[in-house]
C-alpha positions in Angstrom: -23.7 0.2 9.1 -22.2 3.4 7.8 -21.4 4.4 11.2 -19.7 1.3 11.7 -17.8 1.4 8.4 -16.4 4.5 9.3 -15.2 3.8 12.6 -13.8 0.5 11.4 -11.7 2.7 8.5 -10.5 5.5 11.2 -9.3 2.6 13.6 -7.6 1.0 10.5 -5.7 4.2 9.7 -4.5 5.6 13.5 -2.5 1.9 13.4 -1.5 2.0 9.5 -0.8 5.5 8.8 1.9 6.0 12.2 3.3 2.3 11.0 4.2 3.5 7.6 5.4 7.1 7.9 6.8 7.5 11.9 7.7 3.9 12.5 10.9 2.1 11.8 10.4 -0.5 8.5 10.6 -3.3 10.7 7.2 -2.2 12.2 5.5 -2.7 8.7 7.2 -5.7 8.1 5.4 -7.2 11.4 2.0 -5.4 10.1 2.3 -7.5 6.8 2.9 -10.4 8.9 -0.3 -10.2 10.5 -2.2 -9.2 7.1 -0.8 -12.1 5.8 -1.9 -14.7 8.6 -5.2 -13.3 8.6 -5.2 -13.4 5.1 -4.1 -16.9 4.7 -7.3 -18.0 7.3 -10.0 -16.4 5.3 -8.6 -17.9 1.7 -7.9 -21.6 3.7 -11.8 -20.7 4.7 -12.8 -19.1 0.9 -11.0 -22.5 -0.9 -13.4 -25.2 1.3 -10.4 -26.1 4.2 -12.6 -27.0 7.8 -12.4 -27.0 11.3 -8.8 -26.2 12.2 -6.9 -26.5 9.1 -7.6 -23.0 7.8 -5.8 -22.4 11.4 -3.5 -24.4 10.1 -3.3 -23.0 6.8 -2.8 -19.7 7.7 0.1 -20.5 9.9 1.3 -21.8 6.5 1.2 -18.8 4.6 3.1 -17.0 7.2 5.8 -19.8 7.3 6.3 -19.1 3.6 6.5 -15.6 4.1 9.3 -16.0 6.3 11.2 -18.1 4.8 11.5 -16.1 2.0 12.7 -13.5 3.7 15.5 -15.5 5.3 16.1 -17.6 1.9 20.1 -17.4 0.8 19.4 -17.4 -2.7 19.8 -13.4 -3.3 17.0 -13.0 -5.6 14.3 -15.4 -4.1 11.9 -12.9 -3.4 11.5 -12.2 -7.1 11.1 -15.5 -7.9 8.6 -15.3 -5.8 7.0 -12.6 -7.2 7.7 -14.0 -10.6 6.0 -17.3 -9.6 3.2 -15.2 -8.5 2.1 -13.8 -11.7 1.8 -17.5 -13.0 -0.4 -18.4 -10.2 -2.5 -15.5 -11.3 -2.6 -16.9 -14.7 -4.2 -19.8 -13.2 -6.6 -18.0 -11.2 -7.7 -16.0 -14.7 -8.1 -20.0 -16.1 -10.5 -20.4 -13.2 -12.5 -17.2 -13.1 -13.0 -18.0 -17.3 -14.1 -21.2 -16.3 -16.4 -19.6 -13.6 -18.3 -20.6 -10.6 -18.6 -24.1 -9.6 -19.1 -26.3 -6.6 -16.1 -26.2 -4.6 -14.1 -29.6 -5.4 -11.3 -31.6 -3.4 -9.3 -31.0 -6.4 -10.0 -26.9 -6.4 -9.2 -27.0 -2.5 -5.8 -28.5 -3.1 -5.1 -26.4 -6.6 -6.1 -23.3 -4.6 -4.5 -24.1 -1.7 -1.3 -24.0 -3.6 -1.9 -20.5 -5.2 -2.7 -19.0 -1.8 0.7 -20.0 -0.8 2.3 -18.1 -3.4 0.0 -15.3 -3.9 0.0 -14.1 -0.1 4.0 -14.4 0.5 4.3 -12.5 -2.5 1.5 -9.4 -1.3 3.5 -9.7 1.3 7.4 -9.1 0.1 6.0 -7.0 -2.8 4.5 -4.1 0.0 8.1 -4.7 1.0 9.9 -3.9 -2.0 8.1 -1.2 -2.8 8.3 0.5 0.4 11.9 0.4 -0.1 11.7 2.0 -3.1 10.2 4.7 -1.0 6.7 5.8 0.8 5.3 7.5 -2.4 6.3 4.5 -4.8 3.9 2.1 -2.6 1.3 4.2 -2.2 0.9 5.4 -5.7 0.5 1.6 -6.3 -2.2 1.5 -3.8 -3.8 4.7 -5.2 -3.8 2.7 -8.5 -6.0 0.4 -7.5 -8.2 2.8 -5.3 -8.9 5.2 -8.3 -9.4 1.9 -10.0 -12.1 0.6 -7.6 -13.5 4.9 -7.4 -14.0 5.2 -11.0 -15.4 1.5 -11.6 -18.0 2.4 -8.7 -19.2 5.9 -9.9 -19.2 5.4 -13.8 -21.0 1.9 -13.0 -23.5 2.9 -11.0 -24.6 5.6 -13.5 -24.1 4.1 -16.9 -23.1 0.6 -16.3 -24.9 -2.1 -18.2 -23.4 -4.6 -20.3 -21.8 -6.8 -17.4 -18.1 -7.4 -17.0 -19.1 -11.3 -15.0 -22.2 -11.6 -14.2 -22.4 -15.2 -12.6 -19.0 -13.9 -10.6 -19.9 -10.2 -9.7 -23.0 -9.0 -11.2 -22.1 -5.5 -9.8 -19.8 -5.3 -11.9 -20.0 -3.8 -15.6 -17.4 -2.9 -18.7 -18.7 0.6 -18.3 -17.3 0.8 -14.8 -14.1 -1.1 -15.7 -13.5 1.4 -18.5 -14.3 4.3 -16.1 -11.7 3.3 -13.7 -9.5 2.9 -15.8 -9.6 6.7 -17.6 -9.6 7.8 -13.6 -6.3 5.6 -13.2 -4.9 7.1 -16.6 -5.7 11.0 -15.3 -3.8 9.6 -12.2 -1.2 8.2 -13.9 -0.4 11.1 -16.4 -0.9 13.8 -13.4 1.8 12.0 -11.5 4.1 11.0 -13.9 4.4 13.9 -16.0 4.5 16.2 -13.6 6.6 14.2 -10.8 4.1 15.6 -7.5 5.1 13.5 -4.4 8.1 12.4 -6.6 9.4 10.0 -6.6 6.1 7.5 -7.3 5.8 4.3 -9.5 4.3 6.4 -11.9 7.4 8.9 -12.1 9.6 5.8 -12.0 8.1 4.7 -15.0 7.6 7.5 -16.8 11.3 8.2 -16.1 12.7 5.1 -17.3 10.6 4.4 -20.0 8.8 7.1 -21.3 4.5 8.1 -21.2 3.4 5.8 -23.4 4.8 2.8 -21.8 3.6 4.0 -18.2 0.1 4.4 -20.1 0.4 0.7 -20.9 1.9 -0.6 -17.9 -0.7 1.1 -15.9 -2.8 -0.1 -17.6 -2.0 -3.7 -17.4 -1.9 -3.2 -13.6 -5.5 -2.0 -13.4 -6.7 -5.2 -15.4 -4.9 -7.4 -12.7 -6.7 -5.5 -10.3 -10.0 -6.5 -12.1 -8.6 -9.7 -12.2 -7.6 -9.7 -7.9 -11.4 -8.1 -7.3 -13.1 -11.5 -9.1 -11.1 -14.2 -8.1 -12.3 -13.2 -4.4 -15.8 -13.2 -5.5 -15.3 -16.4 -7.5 -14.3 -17.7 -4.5 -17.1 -16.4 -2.1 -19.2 -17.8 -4.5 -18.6 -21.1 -5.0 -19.0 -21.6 -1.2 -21.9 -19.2 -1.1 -20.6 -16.2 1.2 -20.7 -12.7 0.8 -17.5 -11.8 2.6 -14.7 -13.5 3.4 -14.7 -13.1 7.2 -16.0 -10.9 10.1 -12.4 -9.4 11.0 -13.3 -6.1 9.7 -16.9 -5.0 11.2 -18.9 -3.1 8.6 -16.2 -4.1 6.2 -16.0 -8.0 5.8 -12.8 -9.6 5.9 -8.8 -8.6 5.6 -9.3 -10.4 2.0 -12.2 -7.9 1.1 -10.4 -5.3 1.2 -6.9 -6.0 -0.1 -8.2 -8.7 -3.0 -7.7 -6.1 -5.4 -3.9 -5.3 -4.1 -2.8 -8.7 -4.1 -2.2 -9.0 -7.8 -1.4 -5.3 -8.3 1.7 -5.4 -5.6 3.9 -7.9 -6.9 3.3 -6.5 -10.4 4.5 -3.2 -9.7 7.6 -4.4 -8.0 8.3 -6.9 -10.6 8.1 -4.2 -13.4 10.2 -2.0 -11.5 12.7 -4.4 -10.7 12.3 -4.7 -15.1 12.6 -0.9 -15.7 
């Protein structure tokens, strides 16, 4: 399995890693495409959708991503990405009212954030690349040292559990420890501008440490946030990942749950700032 994982990660960075640094924009633009189609068939899957309509679904998603892009209205894609923090706001409803039996009514009412949430990933990788390499991935790093520190500090100490009938992995204790990782991060890089500029930098620029500290912080909650929606949804249909794409790693949702919330965040408070 190990084996496995690490192949499935090296494969995963010789296409990313040429893509984002060697490759014109364009080229990401057509990876997020795919992430998002693949995407949309694993949530049409994760929100109770059958037979071919996750297909369909998916197909969806991507159709929504384009038109977006294409849209006349000059600031469209941050309405998107505004509309996408309230369809997290639902999804933080749902995860307080926890896991249930998947319902015609839940397929429909997540079936609708899907179709926000994804586009947005989507335009919000966008955004921030344009902003420049470093800004997206100190974003991504974000969540990473997020995810590091919640692992490590969880595993040794953890004990009072952050959801147990969502993620029973999951503990305050390791939530707290990723985010005092993220804050080390977050001063390191905005205080003393290394790979400059980052989101960090930009923040720190514009509005001081202290508001970086807080803004930071409110990204690594929707992080949290990102991470247990996926597993509320795994388990109110009873799987433990959301697809096969990724051998040793589950699904495309698996691993970028966490970014989808975090993304459109960071390129809406930027956009703010």
């Amino acid at each position: 399995m190990l084996i496995t994982r690490v192949i499935t990660a090296l494969c995963l960075l010789l296409l990313i890693l040429p893509i984002l640094f060697l490759a014109p924009v364009m080229w990401l633009a057509g990876l997020i495409a795919v992430i998002v189609l693949l995407a949309g068939w694993e949530f049409g899957r994760l929100i109770g959708l059958r037979r071919f309509w996750p297909y369909v679904y998916a197909v969806a998603c991507l159709l929504v991503l384009i038109y977006f892009h294409d849209a006349p209205e000059r600031r469209a894609i941050h309405y998107l990405l505004a509309a996408a923090l309230v369809a997290w706001g639902v999804a933080l409803v749902l995860l307080a009212r926890g896991v249930r039996k998947a319902t015609p009514g839940f397929t429909v009412l997540g079936a609708i954030l899907g179709l926000i949430m994804l586009p947005a990933f989507g335009h919000a990788v966008m955004v921030l690349r344009a902003e420049g390499i470093a800004v997206l991935l100190s974003a991504a790093v974000l969540v990473w040292a997020a995810d590091i520190g919640a692992y490590f500090v969880g595993k040794a100490i953890g004990k009072r559990k952050l959801a147990p009938t969502i993620s029973p992995g999951k503990s305050w204790e390791g939530a707290i420890g990723g985010w005092l990782l993220v804050m080390i991060v977050a001063v390191v890089l905005g205080t003393t501008h290394v790979f400059a500029p980052t989101w960090f930098s930009r923040i720190a620029d514009q509005g001081g440490v202290g508001l970086m500290i807080g803004l930071s912080t409110l990204l690594v909650a929707a992080s949290v946030i990102g991470d247990l929606f996926e597993s509320l949804l795994k388990r109110q249909i009873g799987k433990k990942d959301s697809s096969r794409l990724l051998p040793g790693h589950g699904g495309v949702l698996d691993r970028i749950d966490a970014l989808i919330p975090v993304f459109p965040l960071a390129a809406l408070l930027l956009a703010w700032m």
